[in-house]
C-alpha positions in Angstrom: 110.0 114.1 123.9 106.6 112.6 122.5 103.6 114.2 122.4 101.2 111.4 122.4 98.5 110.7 125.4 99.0 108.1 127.5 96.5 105.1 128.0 94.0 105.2 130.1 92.1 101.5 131.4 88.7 103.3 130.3 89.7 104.7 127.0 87.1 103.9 124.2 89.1 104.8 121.3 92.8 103.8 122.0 93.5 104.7 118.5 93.5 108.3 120.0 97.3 107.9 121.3 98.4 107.5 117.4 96.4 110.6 116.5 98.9 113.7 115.8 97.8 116.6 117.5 98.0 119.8 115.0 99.6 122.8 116.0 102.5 120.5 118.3 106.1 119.7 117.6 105.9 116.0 115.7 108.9 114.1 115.4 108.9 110.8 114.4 111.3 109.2 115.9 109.2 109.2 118.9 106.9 106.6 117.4 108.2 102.9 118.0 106.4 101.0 115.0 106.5 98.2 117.0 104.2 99.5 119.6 101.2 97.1 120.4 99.4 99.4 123.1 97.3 97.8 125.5 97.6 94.4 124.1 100.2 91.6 124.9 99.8 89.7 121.3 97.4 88.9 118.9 94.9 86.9 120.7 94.5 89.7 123.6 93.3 92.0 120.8 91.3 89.4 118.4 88.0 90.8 120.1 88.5 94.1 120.0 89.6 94.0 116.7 86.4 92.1 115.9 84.1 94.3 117.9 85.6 97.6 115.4 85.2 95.6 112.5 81.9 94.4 113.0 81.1 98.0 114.2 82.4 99.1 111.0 80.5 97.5 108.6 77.5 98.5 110.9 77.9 102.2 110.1 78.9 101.5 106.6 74.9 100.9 105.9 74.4 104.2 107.9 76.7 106.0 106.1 75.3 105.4 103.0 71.8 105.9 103.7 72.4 108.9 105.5 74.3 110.4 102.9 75.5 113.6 104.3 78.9 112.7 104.3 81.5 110.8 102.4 84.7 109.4 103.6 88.4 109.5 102.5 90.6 107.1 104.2 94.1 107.9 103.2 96.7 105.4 103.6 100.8 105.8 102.7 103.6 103.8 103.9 107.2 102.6 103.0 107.0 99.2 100.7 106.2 96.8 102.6 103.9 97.9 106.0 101.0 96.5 104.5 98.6 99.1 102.6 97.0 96.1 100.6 96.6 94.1 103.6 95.3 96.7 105.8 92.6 97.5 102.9 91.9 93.4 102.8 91.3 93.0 106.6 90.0 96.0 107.8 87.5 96.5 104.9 86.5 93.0 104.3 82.8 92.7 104.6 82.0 96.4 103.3 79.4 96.0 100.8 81.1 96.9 97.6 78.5 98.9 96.6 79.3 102.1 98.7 83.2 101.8 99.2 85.7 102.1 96.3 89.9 102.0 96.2 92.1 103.9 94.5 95.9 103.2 93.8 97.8 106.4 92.5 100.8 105.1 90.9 103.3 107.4 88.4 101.3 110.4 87.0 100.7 109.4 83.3 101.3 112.0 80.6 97.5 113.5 80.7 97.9 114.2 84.7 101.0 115.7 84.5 99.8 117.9 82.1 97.5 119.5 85.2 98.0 120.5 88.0 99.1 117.5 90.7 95.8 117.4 92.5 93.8 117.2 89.7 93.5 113.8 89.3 93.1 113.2 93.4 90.0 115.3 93.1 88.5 113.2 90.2 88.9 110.5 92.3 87.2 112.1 95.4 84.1 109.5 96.5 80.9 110.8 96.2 78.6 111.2 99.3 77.4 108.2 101.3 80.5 106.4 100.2 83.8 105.5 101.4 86.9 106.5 99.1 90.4 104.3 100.3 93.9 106.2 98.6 96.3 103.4 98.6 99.0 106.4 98.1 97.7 109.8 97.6 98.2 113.5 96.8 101.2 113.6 99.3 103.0 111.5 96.9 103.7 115.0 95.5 106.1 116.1 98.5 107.4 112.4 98.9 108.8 110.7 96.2 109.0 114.0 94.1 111.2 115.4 97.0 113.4 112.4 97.9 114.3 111.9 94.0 114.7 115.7 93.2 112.0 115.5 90.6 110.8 119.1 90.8 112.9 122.1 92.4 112.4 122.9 96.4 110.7 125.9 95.6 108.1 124.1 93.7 106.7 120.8 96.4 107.7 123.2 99.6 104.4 124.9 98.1 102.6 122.4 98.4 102.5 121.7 101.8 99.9 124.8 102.3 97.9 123.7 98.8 97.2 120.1 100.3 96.2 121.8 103.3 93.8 124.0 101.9 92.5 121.5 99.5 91.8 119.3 102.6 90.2 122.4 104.3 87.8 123.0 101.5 87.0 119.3 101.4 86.4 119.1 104.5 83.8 121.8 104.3 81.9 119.8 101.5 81.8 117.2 104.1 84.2 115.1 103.0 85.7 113.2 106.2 89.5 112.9 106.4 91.5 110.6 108.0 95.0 109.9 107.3 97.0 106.7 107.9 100.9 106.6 108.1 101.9 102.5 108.4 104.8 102.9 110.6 107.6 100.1 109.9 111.1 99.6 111.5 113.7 99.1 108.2 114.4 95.9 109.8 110.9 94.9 109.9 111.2 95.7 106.0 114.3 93.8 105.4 112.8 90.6 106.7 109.4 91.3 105.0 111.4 91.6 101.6 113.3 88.8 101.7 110.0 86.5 102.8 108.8 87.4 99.7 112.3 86.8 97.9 112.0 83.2 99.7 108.2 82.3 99.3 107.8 81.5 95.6 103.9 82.2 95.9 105.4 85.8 97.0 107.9 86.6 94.8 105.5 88.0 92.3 105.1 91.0 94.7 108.7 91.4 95.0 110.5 94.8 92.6 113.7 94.9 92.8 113.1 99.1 92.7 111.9 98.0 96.2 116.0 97.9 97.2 116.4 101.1 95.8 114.0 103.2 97.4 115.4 101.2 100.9 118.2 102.9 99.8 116.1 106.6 100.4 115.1 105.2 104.1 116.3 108.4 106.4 115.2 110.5 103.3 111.5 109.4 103.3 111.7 109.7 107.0 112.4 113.1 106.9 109.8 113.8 104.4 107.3 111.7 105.9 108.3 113.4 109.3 107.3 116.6 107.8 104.3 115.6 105.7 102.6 114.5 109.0 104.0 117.8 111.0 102.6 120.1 108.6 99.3 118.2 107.2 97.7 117.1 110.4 94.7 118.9 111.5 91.4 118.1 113.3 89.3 118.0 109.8 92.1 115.9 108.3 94.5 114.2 111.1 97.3 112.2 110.8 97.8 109.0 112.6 101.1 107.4 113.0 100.2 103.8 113.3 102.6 100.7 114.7 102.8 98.3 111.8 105.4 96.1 112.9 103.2 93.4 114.2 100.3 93.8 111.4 97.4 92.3 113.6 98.1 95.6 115.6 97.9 98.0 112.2 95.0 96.5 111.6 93.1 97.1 115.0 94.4 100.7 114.9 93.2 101.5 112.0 89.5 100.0 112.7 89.3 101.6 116.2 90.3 105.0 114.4 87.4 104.7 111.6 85.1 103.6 114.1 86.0 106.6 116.3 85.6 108.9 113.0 82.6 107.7 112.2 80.6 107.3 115.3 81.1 111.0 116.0 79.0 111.4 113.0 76.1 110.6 114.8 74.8 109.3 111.6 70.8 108.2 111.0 69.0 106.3 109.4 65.9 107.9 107.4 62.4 107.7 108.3 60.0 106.0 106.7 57.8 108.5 104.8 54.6 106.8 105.5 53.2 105.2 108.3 54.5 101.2 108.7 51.3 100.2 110.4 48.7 101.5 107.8 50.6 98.8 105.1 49.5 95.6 104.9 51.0 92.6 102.7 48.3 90.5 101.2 48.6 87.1 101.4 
């Protein structure tokens, strides 16, 4: 049985039905990646989707000059459900300046030589900025638990130390949100072989791809339990349709916007009085 809210015609934020409540039973088989809410198709949601993105790069300039805060947009998915292109659309017009991606990839030799959220804090944006993890920290009870790379006893841990490193971020007023990209394997089977048949693709085509297809129910389960255990209100989850990517995208816009506008961020005041100035000629 799913736990999500229904939609409602005057809902403001209909990202909120992909937002995991903490505290409830999550499973994720509940979650039909090819969901497209309210909309019929594309065009029914081009200007909403427009709206949040414009909205977006509104309180970007707010965000930064206000400066209490700093954000961490998390984003993790199977290969394939489009963390590059959700970064591309739905922070396209950010001004550079204040936003900043990070890709974790295989721990080299000098992060394995600390502990595994060591180099996740390093890359922790500072305040007034946006921080975008294309992959993250929970790569650590992922890929390290579907390929048996440390013992049970040692990621099972972990659960509780990403929690409470989210906690105490959180409390610096780092604002969490977390974005699963929710793909059918079918979906992913016809997105790899468009890139096998496109020769302006193929460049983003690894064959490891096939093997880690191979681990489908097995990231399922650990991404089933990732979001169970590591949603909370300072640092939700959201399990977002990403079947038909238009739809990804306005998810994951309406959901910033929500984040952010609950800020109630402000700009500064002028510390002198505007009228007294005058330009000469």
């Amino acid at each position: 049985m799913s736990h999500r809210r229904a939609y409602n015609p005057g809902m403001k934020y209909p990202s909120d039905v992909y937002r995991i409540e903490s505290g409830k039973k999550f499973r994720l088989a509940d979650h039909n990646p090819d969901d497209t809410g309210p909309f019929r198709d594309k065009e029914a949601a081009d200007d909403a989707t427009e709206r949040d993105l414009r909205t977006l790069r509104e309180l970007h300039e707010k965000f930064y000059v206000d400066n209490r805060h700093s954000l961490l947009a998390v984003l993790q998915a199977m290969d394939t459900a489009g963390k590059d292109g959700t970064i591309k659309h739905v922070f396209s017009g950010i001004n550079p300046q204040g936003c900043t991606v990070t890709s974790f990839k295989k721990p080299t030799e000098e992060e394995l030589d600390h502990d595994f959220l060591w180099r996740i804090h390093k890359a922790l944006p500072a305040r007034g900025n946006y921080g975008i993890f294309n992959r993250s920290h929970y790569e650590d009870v992922l890929v390290v638990r579907v390929h048996n790379l440390v013992e049970p006893a040692i990621w099972k841990k972990r659960y509780e130390q990403i929690n409470s490193f989210e906690r105490m971020q959180a409390e610096e007023n780092v604002v969490i949100v977390k974005f699963f990209l929710h793909i059918s394997k079918d979906e992913q089977k016809e997105r790899l072989q468009a890139r096998l048949d496109d020769p302006a693709k193929q460049w983003k085509f690894d064959p490891n791809d096939l093997k880690e297809r191979g681990h489908w129910d097995d990231y399922m389960a650990a991404y089933q339990d990732v979001i169970g255990k590591c949603s909370a209100p300072h640092a939700p989850w959201y399990v977002v349709p990403a079947n038909k990517k238009w739809f990804r995208n306005f998810v994951v816009a309406n959901a910033l916007v929500r984040t952010l506008e609950q800020l109630h961020l402000k700009l500064p005041k002028a510390d002198f009085d505007p009228k007294k100035i005058k330009i000469q000629d």
